[in-house]
C-alpha positions as CSV (number, residue, x, y, z in Angstrom):
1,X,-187.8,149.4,90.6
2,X,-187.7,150.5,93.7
3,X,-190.8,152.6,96.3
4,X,-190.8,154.8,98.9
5,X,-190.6,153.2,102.3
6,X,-192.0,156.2,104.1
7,X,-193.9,155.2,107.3
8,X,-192.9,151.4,106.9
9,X,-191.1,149.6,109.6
10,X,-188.8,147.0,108.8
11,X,-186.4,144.5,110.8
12,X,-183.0,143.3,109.6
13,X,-181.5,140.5,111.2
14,X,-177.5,140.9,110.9
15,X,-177.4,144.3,110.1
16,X,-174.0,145.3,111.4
17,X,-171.8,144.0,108.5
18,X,-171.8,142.8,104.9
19,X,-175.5,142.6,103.1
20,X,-177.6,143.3,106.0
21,X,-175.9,146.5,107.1
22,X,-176.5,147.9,103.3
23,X,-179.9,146.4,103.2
24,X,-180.5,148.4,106.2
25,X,-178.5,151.7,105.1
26,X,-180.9,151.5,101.8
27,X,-184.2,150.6,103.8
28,X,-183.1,153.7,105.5
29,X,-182.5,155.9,102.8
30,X,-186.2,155.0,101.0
31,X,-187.5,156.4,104.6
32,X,-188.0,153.6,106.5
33,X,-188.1,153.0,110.8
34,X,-184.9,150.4,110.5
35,X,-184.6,147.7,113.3
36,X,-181.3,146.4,113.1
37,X,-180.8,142.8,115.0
38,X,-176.9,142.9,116.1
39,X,-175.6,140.3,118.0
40,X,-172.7,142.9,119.4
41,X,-173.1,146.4,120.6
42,X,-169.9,147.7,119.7
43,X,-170.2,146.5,116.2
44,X,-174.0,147.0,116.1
45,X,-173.6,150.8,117.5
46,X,-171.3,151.5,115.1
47,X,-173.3,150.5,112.3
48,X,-175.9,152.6,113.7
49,X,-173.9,155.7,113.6
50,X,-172.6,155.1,110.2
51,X,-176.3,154.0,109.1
52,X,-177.7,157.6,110.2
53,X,-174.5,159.5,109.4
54,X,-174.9,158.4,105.7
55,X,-179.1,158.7,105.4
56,X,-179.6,161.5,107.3
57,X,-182.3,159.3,109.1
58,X,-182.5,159.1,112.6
59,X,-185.0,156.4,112.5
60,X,-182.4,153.4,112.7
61,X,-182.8,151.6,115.8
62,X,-180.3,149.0,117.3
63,X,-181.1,145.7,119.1
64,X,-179.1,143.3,120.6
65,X,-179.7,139.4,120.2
66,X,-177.6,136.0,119.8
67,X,-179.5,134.2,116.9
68,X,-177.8,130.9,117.6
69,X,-180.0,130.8,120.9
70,X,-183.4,130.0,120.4
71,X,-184.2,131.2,123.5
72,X,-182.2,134.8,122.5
73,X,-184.4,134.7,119.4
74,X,-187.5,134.1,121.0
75,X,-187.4,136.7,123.4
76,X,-186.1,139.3,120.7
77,X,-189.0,138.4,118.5
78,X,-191.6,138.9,121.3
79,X,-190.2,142.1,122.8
80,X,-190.4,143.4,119.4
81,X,-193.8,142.4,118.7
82,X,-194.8,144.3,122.0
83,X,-192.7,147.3,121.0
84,X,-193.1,148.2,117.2
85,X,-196.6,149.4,116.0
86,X,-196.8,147.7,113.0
87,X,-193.7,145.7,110.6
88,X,-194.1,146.2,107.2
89,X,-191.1,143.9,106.5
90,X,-188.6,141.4,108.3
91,X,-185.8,140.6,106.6
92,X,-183.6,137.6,108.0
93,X,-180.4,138.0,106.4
94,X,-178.1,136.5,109.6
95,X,-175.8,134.1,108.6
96,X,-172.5,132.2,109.5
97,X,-170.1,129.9,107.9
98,X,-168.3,127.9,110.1
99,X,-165.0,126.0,109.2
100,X,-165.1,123.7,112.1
101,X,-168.0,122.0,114.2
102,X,-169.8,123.9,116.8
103,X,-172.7,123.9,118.7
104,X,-174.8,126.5,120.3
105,X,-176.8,126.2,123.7
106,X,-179.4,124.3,123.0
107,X,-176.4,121.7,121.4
108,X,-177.6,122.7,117.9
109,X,-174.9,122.4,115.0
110,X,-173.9,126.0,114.9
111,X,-174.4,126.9,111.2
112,X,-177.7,125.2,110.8
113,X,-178.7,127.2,114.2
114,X,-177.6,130.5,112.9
115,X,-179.0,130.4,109.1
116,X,-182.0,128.5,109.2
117,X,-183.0,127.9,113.0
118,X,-183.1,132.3,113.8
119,X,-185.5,132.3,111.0
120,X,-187.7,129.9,111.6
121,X,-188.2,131.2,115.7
122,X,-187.7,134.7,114.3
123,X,-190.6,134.6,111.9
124,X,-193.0,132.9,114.2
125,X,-192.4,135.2,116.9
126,X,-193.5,138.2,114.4
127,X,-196.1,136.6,112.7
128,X,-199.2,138.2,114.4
129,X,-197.3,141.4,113.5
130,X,-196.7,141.0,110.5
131,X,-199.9,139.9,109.9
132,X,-201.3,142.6,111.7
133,X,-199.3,144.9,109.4
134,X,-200.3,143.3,106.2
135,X,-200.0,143.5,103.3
136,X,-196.4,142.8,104.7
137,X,-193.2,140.8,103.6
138,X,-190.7,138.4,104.8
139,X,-187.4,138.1,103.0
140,X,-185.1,135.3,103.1
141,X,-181.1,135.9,102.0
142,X,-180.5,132.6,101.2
143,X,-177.4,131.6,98.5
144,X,-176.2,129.6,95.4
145,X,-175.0,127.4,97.8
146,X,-178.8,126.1,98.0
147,X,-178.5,124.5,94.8
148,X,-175.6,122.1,96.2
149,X,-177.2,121.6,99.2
150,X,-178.5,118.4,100.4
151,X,-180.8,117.8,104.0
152,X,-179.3,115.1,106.0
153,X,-182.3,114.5,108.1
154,X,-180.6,111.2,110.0
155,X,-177.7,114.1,111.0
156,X,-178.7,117.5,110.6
157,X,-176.5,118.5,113.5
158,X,-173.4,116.7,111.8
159,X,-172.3,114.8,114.7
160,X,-171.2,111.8,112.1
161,X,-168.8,114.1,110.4
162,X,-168.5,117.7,109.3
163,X,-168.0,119.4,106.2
164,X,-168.2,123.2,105.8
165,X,-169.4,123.1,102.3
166,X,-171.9,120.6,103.2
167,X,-172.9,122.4,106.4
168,X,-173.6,125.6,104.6
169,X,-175.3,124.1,101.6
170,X,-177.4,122.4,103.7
171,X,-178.5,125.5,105.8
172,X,-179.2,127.6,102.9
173,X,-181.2,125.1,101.2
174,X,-183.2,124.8,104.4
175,X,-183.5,128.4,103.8
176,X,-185.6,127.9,100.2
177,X,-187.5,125.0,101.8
178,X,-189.0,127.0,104.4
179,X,-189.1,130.2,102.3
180,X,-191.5,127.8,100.3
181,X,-193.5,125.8,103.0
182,X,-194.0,129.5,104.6
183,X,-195.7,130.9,101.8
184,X,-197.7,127.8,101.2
185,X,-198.9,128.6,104.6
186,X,-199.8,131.9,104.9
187,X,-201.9,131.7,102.1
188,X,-204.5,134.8,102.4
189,X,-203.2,135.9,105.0
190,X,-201.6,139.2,102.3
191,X,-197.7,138.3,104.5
192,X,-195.7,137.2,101.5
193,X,-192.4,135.1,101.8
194,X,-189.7,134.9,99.4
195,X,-186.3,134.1,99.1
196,X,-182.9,135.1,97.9
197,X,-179.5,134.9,96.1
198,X,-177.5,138.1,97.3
199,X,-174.0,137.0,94.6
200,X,-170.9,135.9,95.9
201,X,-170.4,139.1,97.9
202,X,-167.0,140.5,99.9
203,X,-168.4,139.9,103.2
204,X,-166.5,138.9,107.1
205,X,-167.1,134.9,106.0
206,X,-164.1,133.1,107.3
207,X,-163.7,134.5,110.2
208,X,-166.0,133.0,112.4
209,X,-163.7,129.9,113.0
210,X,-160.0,130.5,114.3
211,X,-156.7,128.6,113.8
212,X,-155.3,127.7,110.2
213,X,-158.3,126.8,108.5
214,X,-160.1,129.9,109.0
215,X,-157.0,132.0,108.3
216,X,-156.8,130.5,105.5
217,X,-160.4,130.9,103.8
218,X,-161.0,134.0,105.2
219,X,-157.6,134.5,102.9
220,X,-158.9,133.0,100.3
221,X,-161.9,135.6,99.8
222,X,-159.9,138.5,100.2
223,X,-157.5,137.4,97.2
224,X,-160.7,136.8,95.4
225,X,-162.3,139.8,96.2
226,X,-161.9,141.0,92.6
227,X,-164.3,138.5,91.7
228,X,-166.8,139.3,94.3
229,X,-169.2,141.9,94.1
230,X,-169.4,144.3,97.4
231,X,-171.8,144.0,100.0
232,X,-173.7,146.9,98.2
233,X,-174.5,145.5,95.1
234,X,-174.9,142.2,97.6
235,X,-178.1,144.0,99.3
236,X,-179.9,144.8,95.7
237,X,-182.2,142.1,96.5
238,X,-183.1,142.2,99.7
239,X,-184.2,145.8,99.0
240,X,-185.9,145.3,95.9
241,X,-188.0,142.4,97.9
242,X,-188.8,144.8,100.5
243,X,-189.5,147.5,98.4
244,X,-190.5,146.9,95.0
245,X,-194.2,147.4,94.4
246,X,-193.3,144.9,91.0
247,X,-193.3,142.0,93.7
248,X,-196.8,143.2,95.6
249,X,-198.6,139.8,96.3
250,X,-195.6,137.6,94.8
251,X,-194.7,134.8,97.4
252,X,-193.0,131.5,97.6
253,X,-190.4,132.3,94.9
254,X,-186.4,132.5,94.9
255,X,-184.8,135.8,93.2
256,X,-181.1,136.4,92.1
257,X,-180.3,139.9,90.7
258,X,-183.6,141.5,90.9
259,X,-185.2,138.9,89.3
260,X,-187.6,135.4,89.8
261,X,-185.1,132.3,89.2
262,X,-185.4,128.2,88.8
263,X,-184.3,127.1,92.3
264,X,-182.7,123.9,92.9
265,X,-184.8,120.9,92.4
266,X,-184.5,119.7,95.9
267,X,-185.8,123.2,96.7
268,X,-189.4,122.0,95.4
269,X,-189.3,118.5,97.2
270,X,-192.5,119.4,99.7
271,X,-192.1,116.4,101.6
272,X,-189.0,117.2,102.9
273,X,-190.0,121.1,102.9
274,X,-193.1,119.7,105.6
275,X,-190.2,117.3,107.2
276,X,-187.8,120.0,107.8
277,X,-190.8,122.7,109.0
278,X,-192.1,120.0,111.8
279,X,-188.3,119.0,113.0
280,X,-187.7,122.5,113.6
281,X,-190.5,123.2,115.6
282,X,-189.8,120.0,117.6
283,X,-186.3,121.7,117.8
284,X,-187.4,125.3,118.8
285,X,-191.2,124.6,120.2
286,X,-192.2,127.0,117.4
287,X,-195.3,126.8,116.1
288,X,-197.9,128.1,113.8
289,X,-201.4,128.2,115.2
290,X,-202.9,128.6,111.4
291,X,-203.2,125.5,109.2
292,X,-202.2,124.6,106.0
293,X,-204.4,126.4,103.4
């Protein structure tokens, strides 16, 4: 179940392709001011058009940020805490999966920069709003791939050797961990935090590395695509966690299909939870100002 979103602002990080451009179309829809985060104007514009052509809503607003820089996030995060009102919901649904080892501008491992790094520096810069805004929510898209995923704190950057399945897993199970230390954190503070498994959804993965390799993945998933469930039915989640008055007040907890789910055990390990929370804001110089409850 679904409510109205009428006079409810909400951010979408990613929102010009796959998941987050649905989960922004039906955000949208329900009557919600949209903030898409695109990290291309082109793509991100066109998105927009679509977005609005489809609703009817005019209220879909585009803006432009390269989540693999924490200094991009940053100043995105701030610039939208000075311009929006109020935020009723952020949704951090960016992601990347990388077949071959990169690394951003700060010399971050780019997958680990992308999906867990944006939304750690993206949250904190819209805290106070969200908290400003409360009650409010914060939604994670996170994957199955969490419950393969290890944290290699000695090498969370993989400069002793790269994996893609490993590099994934390991960002999206940093996605659950901080879902998790997050709500234990803003306890009382009505800003909820929960996190997701969208399905294995026909997306653009695969294509963010060239030569064979990626060629060949991003093969790989369009064969497969019969398997796959579309970006549509990918988004369910993310709008029933923004939306739902069913989830009012629930935080800390990891959803697949509409519905509460057993994470991965590692998921629950708070001492690496607290580990990973204070190495990324030694990595980012992200902080909260509140302390554990």
């Amino acid at each position: 179940m679904t409510g109205s979103m009428t006079g409810k602002t909400v951010v979408v990080t990613g929102a010009n392709s796959g998941i987050g451009r649905e989960t922004a179309r039906g955000l949208a829809r329900m009557g919600a001011r949209v903030v898409m985060v695109c990290r291309s104007r082109e793509r991100g514009e066109e998105a927009r058009a679509d977005i609005v052509r489809s609703t009817g809503s005019e209220a879909v607003e585009l803006t432009l940020a390269d989540l693999s820089s924490v200094a991009d996030t940053r100043r995105v995060g701030e610039e939208l805490s000075k311009r929006l009102d109020r935020l009723d919901v952020l949704v951090n649904n960016a992601g990347a999966m990388h077949t071959a080892r990169g690394v951003t501008v700060d010399g971050f491992e780019t997958t680990f920069a992308t999906n867990h790094l944006s939304y750690f520096v993206l949250t904190h810069a819209l805290l106070d709003l969200l908290k400003a805004t409360a009650p409010a929510r914060i939604v994670n898209v996170s994957s199955r791939a969490s419950e393969r995923g290890t944290i290699n704190f000695d090498d969370l950057h993989a400069e002793k050797g790269y994996s893609i399945s490993r590099a994934y897993g390991q960002s999206k199970l940093a996605n659950v961990l901080f879902t998790y230390e997050l709500a234990r954190r803003l306890e009382g503070t009505n800003v909820t935090a929960n996190c997701l498994h969208p399905g294995v959804v026909r997306t653009g993965f695969g294509k963010n590395s060239g030569g064979l390799l990626g060629t060949t993945v991003a093969a790989v998933i369009r064969g497969a695509g019969v398997f796959f469930v579309s970006p549509a039915k990918g988004a369910e989640t993310s709008i029933y966690l923004a939306s739902s008055p069913a989830v009012e007040g629930v935080t800390g907890k990891y959803f697949s299909r509409s519905a509460e789910r057993q994470s991965s055990p590692a998921s629950h390990d708070r001492d690496a939870a607290k580990r990973l929370w204070e190495m990324s804001e030694q990595m980012t110089g992200m902080a909260m100002t509140a302390p554990v409850v």
